[in-house]
NUZA-273176 format. One record per residue (C-alpha): y, z, x. Coordinates in steps of 0.2 Angstrom, whole numbers, plus 5000, padded with zeros to 4 digits. Layout:
NUZA-273176
YZX/...
This chain:
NUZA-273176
545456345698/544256455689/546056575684/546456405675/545056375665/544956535659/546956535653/546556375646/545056425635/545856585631/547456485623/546256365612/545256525605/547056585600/547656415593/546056385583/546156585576/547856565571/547856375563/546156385553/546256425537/544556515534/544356595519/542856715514/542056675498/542356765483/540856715469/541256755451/540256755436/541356715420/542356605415/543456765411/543356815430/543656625435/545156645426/545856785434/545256715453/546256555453/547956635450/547856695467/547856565483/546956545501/545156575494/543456495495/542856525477/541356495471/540756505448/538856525448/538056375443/537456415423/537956345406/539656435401/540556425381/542456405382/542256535367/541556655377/543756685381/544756765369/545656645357/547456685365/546856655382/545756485380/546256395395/546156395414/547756395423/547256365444/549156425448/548556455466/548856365482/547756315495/546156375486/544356285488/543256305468/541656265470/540656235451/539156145459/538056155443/538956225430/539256185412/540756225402/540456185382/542156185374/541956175355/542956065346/544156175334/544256305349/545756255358/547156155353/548056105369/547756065388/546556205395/546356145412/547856165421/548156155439/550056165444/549356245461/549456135478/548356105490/546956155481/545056065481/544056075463/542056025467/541055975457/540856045438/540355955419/541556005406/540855925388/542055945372/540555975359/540455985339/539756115333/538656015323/537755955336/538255765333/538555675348/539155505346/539955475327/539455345318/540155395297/541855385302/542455415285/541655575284/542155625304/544055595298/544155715283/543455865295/545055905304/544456065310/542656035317/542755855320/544455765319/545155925328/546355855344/547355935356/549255875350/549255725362/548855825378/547555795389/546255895391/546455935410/548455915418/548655885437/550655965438/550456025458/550355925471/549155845485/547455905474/545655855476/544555865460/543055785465/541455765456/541855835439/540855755423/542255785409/541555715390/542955715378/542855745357/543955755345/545655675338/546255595322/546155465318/544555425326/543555245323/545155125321/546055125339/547955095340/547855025322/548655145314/549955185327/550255255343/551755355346/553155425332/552755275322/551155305313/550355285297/549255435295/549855535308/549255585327/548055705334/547555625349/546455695363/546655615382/545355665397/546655685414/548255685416/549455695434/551055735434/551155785450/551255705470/549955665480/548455705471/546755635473/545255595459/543755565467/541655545462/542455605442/541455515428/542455525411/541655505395/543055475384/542455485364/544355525357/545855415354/547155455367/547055415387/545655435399/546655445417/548655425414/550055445425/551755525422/553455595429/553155645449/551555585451/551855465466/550355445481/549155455468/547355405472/545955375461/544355305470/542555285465/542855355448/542055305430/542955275412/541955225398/542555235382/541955145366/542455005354/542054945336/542054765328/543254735314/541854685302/541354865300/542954955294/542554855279/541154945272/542455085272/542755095253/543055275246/544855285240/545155405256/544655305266/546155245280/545655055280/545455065261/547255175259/548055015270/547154865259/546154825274/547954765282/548554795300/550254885300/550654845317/550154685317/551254585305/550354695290/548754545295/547054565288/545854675299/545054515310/543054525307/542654455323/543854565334/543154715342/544354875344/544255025359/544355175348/545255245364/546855225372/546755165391/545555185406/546755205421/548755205414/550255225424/551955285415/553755225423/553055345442/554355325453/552955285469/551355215472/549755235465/547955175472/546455135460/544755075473/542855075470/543155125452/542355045434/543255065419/542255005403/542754975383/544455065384/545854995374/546654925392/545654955406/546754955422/548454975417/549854985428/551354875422/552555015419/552755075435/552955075455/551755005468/550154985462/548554945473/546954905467/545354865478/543354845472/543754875453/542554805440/543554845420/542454765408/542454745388/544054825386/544854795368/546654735372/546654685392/545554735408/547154735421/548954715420/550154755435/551854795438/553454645445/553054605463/552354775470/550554785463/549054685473/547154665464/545854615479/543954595478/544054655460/543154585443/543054605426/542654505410/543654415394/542354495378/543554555368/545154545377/546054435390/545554495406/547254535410/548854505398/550254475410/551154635401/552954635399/553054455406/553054535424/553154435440/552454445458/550654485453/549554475469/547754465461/546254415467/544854415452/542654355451/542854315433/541254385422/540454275410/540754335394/539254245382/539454395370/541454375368/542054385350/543854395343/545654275344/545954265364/546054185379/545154215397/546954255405/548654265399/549654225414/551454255407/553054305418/553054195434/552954185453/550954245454/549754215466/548154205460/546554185465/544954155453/543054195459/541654155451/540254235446/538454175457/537254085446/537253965430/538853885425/539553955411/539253835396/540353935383/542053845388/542753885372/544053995379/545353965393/546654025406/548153995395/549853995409/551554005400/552754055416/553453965430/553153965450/551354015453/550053965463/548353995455/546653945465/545253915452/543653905458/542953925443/542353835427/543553865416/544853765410/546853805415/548053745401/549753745407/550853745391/552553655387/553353825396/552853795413/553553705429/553453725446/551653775446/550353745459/548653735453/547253715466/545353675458/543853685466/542753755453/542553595442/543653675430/545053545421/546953575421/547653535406/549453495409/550853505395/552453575407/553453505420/553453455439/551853565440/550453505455/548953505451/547453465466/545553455464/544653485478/542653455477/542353615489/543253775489/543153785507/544253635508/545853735503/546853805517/548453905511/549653935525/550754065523/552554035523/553354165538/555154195535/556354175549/557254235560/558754295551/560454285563/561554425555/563154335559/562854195549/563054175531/561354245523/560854195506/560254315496/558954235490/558154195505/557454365504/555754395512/555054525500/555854595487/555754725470/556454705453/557654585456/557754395450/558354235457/559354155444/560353995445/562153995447/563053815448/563053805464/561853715479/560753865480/560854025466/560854215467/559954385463/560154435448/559454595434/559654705449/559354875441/559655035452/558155055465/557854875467/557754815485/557754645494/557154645513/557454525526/556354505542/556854515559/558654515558/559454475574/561154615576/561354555594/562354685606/562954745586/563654725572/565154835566/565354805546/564754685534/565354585520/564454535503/564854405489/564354495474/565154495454/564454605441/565154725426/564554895432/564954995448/563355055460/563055025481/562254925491/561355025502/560754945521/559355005527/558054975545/556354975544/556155005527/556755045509/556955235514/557355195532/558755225544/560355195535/561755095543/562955075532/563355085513/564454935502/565355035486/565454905474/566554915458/566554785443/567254615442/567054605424/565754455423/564354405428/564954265440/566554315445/566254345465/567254445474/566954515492/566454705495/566254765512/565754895522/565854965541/564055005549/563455155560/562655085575/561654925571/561054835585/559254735590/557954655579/557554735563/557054715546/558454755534/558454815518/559554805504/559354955494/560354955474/560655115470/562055175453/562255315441/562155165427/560755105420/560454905415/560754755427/561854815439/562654645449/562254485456/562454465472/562554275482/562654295500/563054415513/563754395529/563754535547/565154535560/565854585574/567354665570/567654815559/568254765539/569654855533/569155015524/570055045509/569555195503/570355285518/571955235526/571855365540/573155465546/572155495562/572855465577/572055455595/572855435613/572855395627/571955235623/571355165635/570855345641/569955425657/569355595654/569755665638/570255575623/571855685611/571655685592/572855725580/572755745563/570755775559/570555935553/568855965545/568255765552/566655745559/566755635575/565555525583/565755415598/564555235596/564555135613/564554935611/562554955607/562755065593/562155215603/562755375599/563355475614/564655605609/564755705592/565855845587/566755935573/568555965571/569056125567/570956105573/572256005569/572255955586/570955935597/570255845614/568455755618/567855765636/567655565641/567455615660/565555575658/565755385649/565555255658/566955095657/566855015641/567154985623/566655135611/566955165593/567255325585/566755365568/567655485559/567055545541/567655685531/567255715511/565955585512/567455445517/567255335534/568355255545/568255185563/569355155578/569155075594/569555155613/569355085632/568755195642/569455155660/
């Protein structure tokens, strides 16, 4: 027994000495030396706390590129002072994975000493001390993936043009032309912001979001930014001055007087996320008077939990189509809506505590709710009842269900139908649309929502389409008929239905669909990157509703399961509609392959001949969908033992150049 222990001991000391990563810690004292450290990977470094000047590196080699892997950089109290005019383009770069960055305040300063600009005509004609950008980038980009920067204080200055927001443009099309600043940006997966406080004092981005950059996570993190009332680019007079040069007009904005009473971000957005192909969670976060606070619409799954985005200058929340969710989150409506509905998305799941806003100013509503199919839910505030109930929750879409427990009012304009407005909060619904219901109830409490539970889908019934439990990207659009269709299904859209019922199995499957370009339909279990059971090629019918049946055999698809219905194409735009879809029995008639292959004896005993399957890949299913023999032909004859099957039905699957086709044996 003793023997035993000692072995067993012996063989965990080995495991933890060969599996820990323990790396001895390497403590530099320059930025020059920090530079030089974090090219290499699997270390423990450490920058000795002290004040450091970006300066203090030559000019051709102002940056830090952390091109190592699996490294741990420790700049508890340091200071880095990058001067404003010093560098001219990201100099925090971490395209290493695996990597934690502790710690750390980075501050973009003017040599002037100025810290917070309040002669903006004079900051604007300094392009090289104070109206000095980085061309766009950000001061710190996040390219490798499954990073930790955690606790970093960043303060961002400099960018032209600096006082006037998104006035004078954003992008290509400008007035005065761009030198914009931004704080962080990820670009790549997996990576992690955590405990970072960003002062953002430059026009451009705080925290954005682009190409790779799926399982991001930004938690307890803090964006504030600044904003302006309209009323003060008036006292802009001198004949170089921008608001003076555009007669005091708003290029983007119908050429409209500058509005007095509205007040602009001088930055760009708190939290952005760019057209990411995944997912992207924002929780225990504050985001204050950015241009938009939290804003996700142009992207995949978004998640936001415990997030307060407060006095932002165009919205304090948007989300993307049916895959973002806001819970126990708050912000206010002081200069902006507190969320715009962007892009007339659908599916937004939100749950908001609405801020009294006594020192809103400007042209807007408490809420936007455009696009359709919401489910909202509106806290308010403890204490007084707001008396300012100028402003309202101003619903243009169809198909929500919005709970108000608050004071303000819900107008529902001529737009709207099929609403479901539940009030507890004494606030009114104004109603100017069409078959909407509207309840009052005197206590919140006395609202139950029961969720609607899909059912139990039986695959060899016809299945509508639009009986989909959950769904992405597509629409449901009407189609002359009893019930309608899917519709604007662009490539990487998905509809799922629960618990499908495929009994012993089902062997191929047949789908109604029209459409003008080609793609697949893609079924998958479990998920949208599940197990796949079978593709459906489908081609164009040239129009929109000219339905035709595609069909596909299926590998081994048997049991309870979720399915998913996965769009995929090389084209881009609205794919196809597709009406219903129906599973059977029998195998459909491929007719892409008309095989050649021939197999005998049929029914066999102990080994099955084939003939004509050179190069084919074989698989034998039994009536389950249970794999049990696979092979590959080499010859253009060959043989399959069958000695160990039991009696029954199987199928064999052959595929060869990407190309399927099945046949059915006895096996005596």
């Amino acid at each position: 027994m003793k023997k035993i222990t000692f072995l067993f001991t012996l063989a965990c000391l080995l495991t933890v000495g060969l599996s820990a990563k323990i790396y001895a810690q390497k403590v530099v004292n320059s930025l020059l030396d920090l530079r030089t450290a974090v090219v290499l990977s699997n270390q423990n470094i450490v920058l000795s706390p002290g004040d450091y000047n970006f300066e203090d590196l030559p000019s051709k080699y102002r940056n830090i590129s952390f091109t190592g892997s699996n490294n741990t950089i420790d700049l508890t109290g340091v200071y880095i002072n990058v001067p404003v005019g010093s560098v001219s383009s990201t100099y925090i770069i971490l395209s290493g994975s695996n990597n934690t960055i502790i710690g750390g305040e980075i501050e973009d300063t003017y040599r002037s000493g100025i810290t917070e600009i309040t002669d903006f005509s004079a900051y604007n004609q300094d392009r090289e001390n104070l109206a000095h950008g980085l061309g766009g980038d950000a001061v710190m980009s996040i390219i490798g993936e499954n990073n930790l920067v955690d606790g970093l204080e960043l303060t961002t200055r400099g960018s032209f043009p600096y006082g006037y927001g998104s006035m004078y443009g954003i992008g290509a099309e400008n007035i005065f032309g761009l030198d914009k600043r931004c704080g962080i940006l990820i670009n790549g997966k997996g990576n992690t912001l955590d405990n970072v406080v960003l002062h953002h004092r430059a026009f451009g981005h705080g925290i954005f979001m682009q190409g790779d950059a799926d399982e991001t996570v930004i938690k307890n993190t803090h964006v504030e930014g600044r904003v302006r009332l309209g009323a003060e680019l008036y006292t802009e007079t001198e004949p170089y001055d921008l608001p003076f040069l555009t007669d005091y007009l708003q290029p983007y904005v119908n050429n409209d007087p500058i509005d007095k009473t509205e007040m602009h971000s001088l930055c760009e957005d708190g939290i952005r996320m760019y057209n990411i192909p995944g997912s992207v969670t924002i929780e225990d976060c504050v985001v204050e008077r950015m241009r938009g606070g939290i804003r996700l619409y142009l992207g995949g799954k978004a998640t936001v939990n415990n997030v307060t985005s407060t006095d932002c200058g165009s919205s304090n929340y948007n989300l993307p189509s049916n895959v973002g969710t806001i819970t126990n989150s708050s912000g206010n409506f002081a200069y902006a809506p507190l969320s715009d509905f962007a892009g007339n998305k659908t599916g937004y799941d939100a749950e908001w505590t609405i801020i009294p806003s006594p020192h809103a100013t400007g042209p807007h509503n408490i809420l936007d709710v455009n696009g359709g199919g919401h489910n909202l839910v509106l806290h308010r505030t403890e204490g007084p009842i707001d008396t300012d109930l100028s402003r309202e929750i101003v619903v243009t879409g169809s198909g929500s269900t919005i709970i108000n427990e608050t004071e303000y009012t819900i107008k529902l304009e001529s737009t709207t139908s099929g609403n479901t407005i539940l009030s507890c909060g004494k606030g009114l619904v104004l109603d100017e649309g069409n078959e909407n219901i509207i309840t009052y109830f005197e206590s919140c409490e006395d609202i139950v929502i029961e969720e609607e539970e899909c059912v139990v889908f039986e695959a060899f019934s016809r299945i509508e389409a639009e009986d989909f439990c959950e769904f992405f990207g597509v629409q449901v659009e009407e189609n002359g008929q009893d019930s309608g269709n899917i519709g604007y299904i662009d490539s990487g859209d998905w509809i799922m239905f629960s618990d499908v019922d495929f009994g012993s199995g089902a062997l191929s499957v047949s789908a109604s669909i029209s459409g003008k370009r080609a793609g697949e339909v893609e079924l998958r279990l479990g998920s949208e990157t599940g197990d796949l059971i079978g593709v459906i090629p489908v081609e164009s019918t040239d129009g929109w509703q000219n339905w035709k049946t595609f069909s596909a055999n299926l590998n081994g698809a048997s049991g309870v399961h979720d399915l998913y219905m996965v769009f995929t194409s090389s084209e881009s735009g609205s794919l196809f509609n597709m009406d219903y879809f129906q599973f059977h029995t029998t195998l459909g008639i491929n007719d892409i392959l008309k095989s050649e292959i021939k197999l005998y004896p049929n029914p066999v005993n102990n080994e099955l001949h084939i003939k004509k399957a050179m190069g084919t890949k074989v698989d034998v299913y039994d009536n389950l969908g249970k794999l049990i023999i696979s092979q590959e032909i080499s010859n253009n004859e060959a043989s399959i033992d069958t000695s160990g099957l039991n009696s029954g039905i199987y199928f064999v699957r052959f595929e060869k150049d990407n190309v399927v086709d099945f046949k059915k044996i006895i096996k005596k």
